[in-house]
N, C-alpha and C positions, 0 to 999 in steps of 0.2 A: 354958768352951767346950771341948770333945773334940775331938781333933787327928786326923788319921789318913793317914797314907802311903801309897799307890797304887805297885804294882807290876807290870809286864804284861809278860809273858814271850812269843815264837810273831808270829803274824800281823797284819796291818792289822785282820781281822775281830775280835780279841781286840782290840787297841786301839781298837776301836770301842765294845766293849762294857764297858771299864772305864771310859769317858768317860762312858756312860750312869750306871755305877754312883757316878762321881764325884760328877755332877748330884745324883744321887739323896738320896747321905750331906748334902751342901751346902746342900740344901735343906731338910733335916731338922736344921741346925743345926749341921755339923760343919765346921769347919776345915782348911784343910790343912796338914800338918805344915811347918815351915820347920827348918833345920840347928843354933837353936840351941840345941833341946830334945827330948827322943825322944818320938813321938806317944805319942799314947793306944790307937791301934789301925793295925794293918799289913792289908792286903787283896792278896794275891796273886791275880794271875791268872794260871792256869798253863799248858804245852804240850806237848803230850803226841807231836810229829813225827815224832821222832826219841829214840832212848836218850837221846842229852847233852841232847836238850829236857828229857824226863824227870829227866834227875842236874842242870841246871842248875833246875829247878823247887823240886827238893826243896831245894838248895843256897841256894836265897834264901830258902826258909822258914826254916831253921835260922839262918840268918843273922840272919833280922827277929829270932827269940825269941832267939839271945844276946844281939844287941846292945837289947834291953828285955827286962828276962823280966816284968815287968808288964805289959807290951802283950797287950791281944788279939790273937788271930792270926786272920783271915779268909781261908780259903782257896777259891777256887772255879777253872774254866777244863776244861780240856780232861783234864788228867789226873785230875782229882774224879771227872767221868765212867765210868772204869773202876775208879778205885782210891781212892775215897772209904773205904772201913773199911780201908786202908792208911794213908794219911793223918790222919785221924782216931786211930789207936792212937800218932800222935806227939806225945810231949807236949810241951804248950806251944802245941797247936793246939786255939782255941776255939772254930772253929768251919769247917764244913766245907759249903757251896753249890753245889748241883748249879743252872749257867744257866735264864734263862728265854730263849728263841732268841730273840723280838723284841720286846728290853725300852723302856724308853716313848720312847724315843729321845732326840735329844740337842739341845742349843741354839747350845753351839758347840763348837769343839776345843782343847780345854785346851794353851797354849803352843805352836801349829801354824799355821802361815797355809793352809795345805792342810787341809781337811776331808776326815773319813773317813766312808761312808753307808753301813753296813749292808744292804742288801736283798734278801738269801737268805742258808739256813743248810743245813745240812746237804748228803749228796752220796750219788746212788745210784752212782756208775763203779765202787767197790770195785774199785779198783785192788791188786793181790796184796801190795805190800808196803806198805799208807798203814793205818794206823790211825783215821785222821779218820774216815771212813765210820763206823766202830763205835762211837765216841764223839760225834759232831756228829749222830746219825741221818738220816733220810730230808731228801730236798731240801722247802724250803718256802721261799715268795718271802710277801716282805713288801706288803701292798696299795698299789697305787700312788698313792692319794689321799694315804697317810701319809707315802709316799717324798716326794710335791712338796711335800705341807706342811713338814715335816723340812726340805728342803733350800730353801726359801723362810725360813724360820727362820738359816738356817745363812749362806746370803747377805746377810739384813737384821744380822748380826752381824758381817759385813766379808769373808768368806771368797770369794774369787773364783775358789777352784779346789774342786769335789768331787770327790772318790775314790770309784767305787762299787766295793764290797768284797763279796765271800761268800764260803762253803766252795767252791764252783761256780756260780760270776757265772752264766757262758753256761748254767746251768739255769734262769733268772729265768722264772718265768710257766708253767712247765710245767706244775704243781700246778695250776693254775687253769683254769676252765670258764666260756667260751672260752678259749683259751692265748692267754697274754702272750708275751714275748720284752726281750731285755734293750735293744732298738732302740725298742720302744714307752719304756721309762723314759727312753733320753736325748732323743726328742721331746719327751716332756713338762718334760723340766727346761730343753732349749733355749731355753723361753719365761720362764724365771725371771728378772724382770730384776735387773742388778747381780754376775749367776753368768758368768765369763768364760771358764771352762775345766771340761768332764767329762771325768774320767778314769776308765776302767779299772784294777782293780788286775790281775785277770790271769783267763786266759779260756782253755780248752780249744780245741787245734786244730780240732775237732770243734765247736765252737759259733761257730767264724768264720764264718756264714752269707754270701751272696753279701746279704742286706739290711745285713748289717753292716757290712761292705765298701761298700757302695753312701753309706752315710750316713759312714763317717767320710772318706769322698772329699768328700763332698758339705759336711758340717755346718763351722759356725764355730766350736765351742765346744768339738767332740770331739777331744781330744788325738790326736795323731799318733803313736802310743806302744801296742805292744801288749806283753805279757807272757804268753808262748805256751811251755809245759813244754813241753820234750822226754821230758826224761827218757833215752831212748837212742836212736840211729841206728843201730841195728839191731832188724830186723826178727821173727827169730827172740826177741829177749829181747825188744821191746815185745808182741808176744804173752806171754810166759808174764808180763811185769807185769799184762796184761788192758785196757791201753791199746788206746783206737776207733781207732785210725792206723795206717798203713804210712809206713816212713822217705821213700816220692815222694811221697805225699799230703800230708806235714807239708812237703816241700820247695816242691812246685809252690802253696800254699797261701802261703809268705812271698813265694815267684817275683812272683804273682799283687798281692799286697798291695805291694810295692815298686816292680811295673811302674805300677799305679792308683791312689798314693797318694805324691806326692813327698817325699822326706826323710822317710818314716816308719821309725821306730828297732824294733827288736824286741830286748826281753831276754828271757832263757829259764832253765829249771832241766836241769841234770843231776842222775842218779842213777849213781853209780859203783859197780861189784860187786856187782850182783846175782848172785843166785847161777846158777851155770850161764856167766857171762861169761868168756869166752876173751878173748885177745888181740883177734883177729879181729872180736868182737862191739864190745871196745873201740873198734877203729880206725874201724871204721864209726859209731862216735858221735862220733869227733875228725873227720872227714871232710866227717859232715853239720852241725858247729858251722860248719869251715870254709867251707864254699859257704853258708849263711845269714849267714853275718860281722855276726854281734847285737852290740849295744851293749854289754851286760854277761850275764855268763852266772853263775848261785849254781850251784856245786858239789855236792853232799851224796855223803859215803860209805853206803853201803847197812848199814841197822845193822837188827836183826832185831827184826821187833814181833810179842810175842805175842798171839795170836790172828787176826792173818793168814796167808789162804792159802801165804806167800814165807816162815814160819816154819818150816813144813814142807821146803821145799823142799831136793833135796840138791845139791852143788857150790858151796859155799859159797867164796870167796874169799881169799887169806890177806887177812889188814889191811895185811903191808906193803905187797903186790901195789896194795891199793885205793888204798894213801896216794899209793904212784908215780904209778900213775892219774890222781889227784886233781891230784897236781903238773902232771904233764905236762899235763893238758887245761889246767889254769890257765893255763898256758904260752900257749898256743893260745890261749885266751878273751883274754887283754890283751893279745895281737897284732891279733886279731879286734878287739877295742874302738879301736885306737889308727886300727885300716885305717881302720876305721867314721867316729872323730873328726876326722881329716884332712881328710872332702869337706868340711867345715863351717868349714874356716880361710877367713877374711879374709868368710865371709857376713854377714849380718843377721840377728838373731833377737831376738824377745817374753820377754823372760826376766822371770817371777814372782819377787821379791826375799824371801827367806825368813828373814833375818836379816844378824848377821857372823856371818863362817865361822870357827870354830870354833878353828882353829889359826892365826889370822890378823885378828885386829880391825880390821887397815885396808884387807881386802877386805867386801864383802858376798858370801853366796850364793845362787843362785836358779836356778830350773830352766823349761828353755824347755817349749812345749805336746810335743816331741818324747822329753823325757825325757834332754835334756844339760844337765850343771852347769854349770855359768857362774859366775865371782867376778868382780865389779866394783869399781872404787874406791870405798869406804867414802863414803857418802853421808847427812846427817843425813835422817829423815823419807820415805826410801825403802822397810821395812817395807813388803810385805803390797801393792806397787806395780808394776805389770806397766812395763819399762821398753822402751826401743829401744837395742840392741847391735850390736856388730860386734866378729867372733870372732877373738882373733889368735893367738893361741899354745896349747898343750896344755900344762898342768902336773899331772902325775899323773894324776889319773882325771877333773882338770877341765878346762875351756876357763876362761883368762883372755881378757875382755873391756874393752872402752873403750864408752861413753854413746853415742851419736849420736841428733840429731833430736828433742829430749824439751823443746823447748819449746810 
């Protein structure tokens, strides 16, 4: 029997789609590699975000072919898309797969108590500095009869949380005649029985509709948990990135969502040093982190993709300037995360058990519907178990908690 190792480099929507490809090989008779013999074949899937996406793709290629140079090498993902006869002129690469966007989907998620759902791909915002747009193409939603079979599937398999994922979530249904909308998909999965929790992975400020808003106030199952890009808090550079917002609309929009939605957490992205950013343009992105006061903030330094309009652009940044940057907001962001973690001592909370945690076998960890870690005392047969908590301390970037109420 033929072995083969699974690789997935980038997004939740990449790890959706190597789960698909996983299925796919396993059904066809293939194996999965274990550590005490090198497979028979490697399957990267790649990501093309960011430059170190790009060097860290090629970096696990080369990797797979020293460590077997008999292995075939499968390479597909995000950077095949633009730079497939690059990749292919490497040797040692057998073979080279440009995606299929909505492949036959999946049964369950390989080693995750959290399911990931595919349900849109591609993105028309062509934002100035994203490459996705050029590689992922135009937006396409997946049909919704497929989305609830799929995730009726995914449920009868034990999973009590789905993630719906895409290149542009808040695009869902626009392709379509009548128009969908991504609040039509979580109606229809609220009636799944056995599904305890839909999540968002992350959603344009411009796609927070007032129905969306209305149903995650309203719904049981809809996490409390958005993932809303910034990108900058300044106004002059969210124009030349080609971002739908002004820095009040992105503010009054989380104002709005924290006033009508209790204890809902928001994380977010920055982009640091785009080109053209002054001090000035900085501090007003450290400004507007600050009065949002998110959960968690991912950082990214602004690195240049060609074939984007921001490739062109001039005023480009030094890197040590962006690294400071980078530090400093970091700064800011886990002051912001610690303000945030505080209201939530000595509460109650639904925490989803997702294993033991990692650096610590005699905690477990688990994440509540609002998107805070939680470790608990290590508990046989808790897997995959939604418990009842009570929050007492902050350790690092988690809440340690105690059991209550779980008979």
């Amino acid at each position: 029997m033929k072995s083969i190792k699974f690789f997935t480099l980038g997004c939740k929507a990449n790890q959706y789609d190597t789960q698909s490809i996983r299925e796919r090989f396993l059904n066809k008779g293939f194996q999965e590699a274990n550590q005490r013999k090198p497979p028979d074949y490697f399957l990267i899937n790649t990501c093309t975000v960011t430059a170190a996406a790009d060097q860290k793709s090629r970096n696990t290629i080369r990797k797979c072919i020293r460590s077997n140079p008999k292995a075939k090498v499968i390479v597909t993902g995000c950077l095949v898309e633009k730079d497939s006869q690059a990749l292919a002129d490497i040797r040692g690469i057998a073979l080279v797969v440009k995606k299929s966007f909505f492949p036959e989907g999946i049964s369950s998620f390989s080693r995750h108590t959290r399911a990931f759902l595919k349900i849109q791909d591609g993105c028309s915002n062509f934002c100035t500095y994203c490459k996705v747009a050029l590689v992922r193409g135009r937006e396409r939603s997946k049909n919704l009869n497929r989305i609830v079979t799929e995730a009726r599937r995914l449920a009868a398999c034990g999973h009590k949380e789905i993630v719906l994922t895409g290149i542009c979530l808040g695009a869902y249904g626009r392709d379509f005649s009548p128009k969908k909308n991504i609040v039509d998909v979580i109606r229809a999965l609220e009636k799944i029985e056995g599904l305890l929790r839909i999540r968002l992975s992350s959603i344009e400020a411009g796609d927070v509709s007032p129905r969306l808003i209305k149903c995650l106030e309203g719904s049981r199952k809809l996490c409390r948990h958005l993932h809303i890009p910034i990108q900058s808090g300044d106004d002059h550079i969210l124009k030349r990135m080609n971002r739908k917002y002004t820095r009040q609309k992105y503010l009054d929009l989380v104002d709005r969502l924290k006033r009508d939605i209790p204890e809902v957490s928001i994380t977010t992205d920055c982009l640091v040093g785009f080109p053209g950013e002054t001090e000035k343009n900085f501090e007003n992105t450290v400004d507007l982190v600050r009065k949002i006061n998110p959960l968690k903030v991912h950082i990214f330094p602004y690195s240049r993709r060609p074939g984007t309009k921001a490739a062109d652009f001039n005023g480009l940044v030094d890197p040590k300037i962006i690294n400071l940057r980078c530090r400093r907001l970091g700064k800011i962001a886990r002051q912001c995360q610690i303000d945030f973690m505080r209201k939530f001592i000595a509460k109650k909370a639904a925490v989803l058990i997702e294993g033991r945690a990692k650096d610590d076998p005699d905690f477990l960890q688990g994440l509540t519907d609002n998107y805070l870690p939680v470790r608990l005392p290590f508990g046989p047969d808790l897997k995959n178990k939604i418990v009842n908590a009570r929050i007492n301390r902050i350790l690092k970037d988690d809440f340690i908690g105690e059991y209550i109420d779980n008979s």
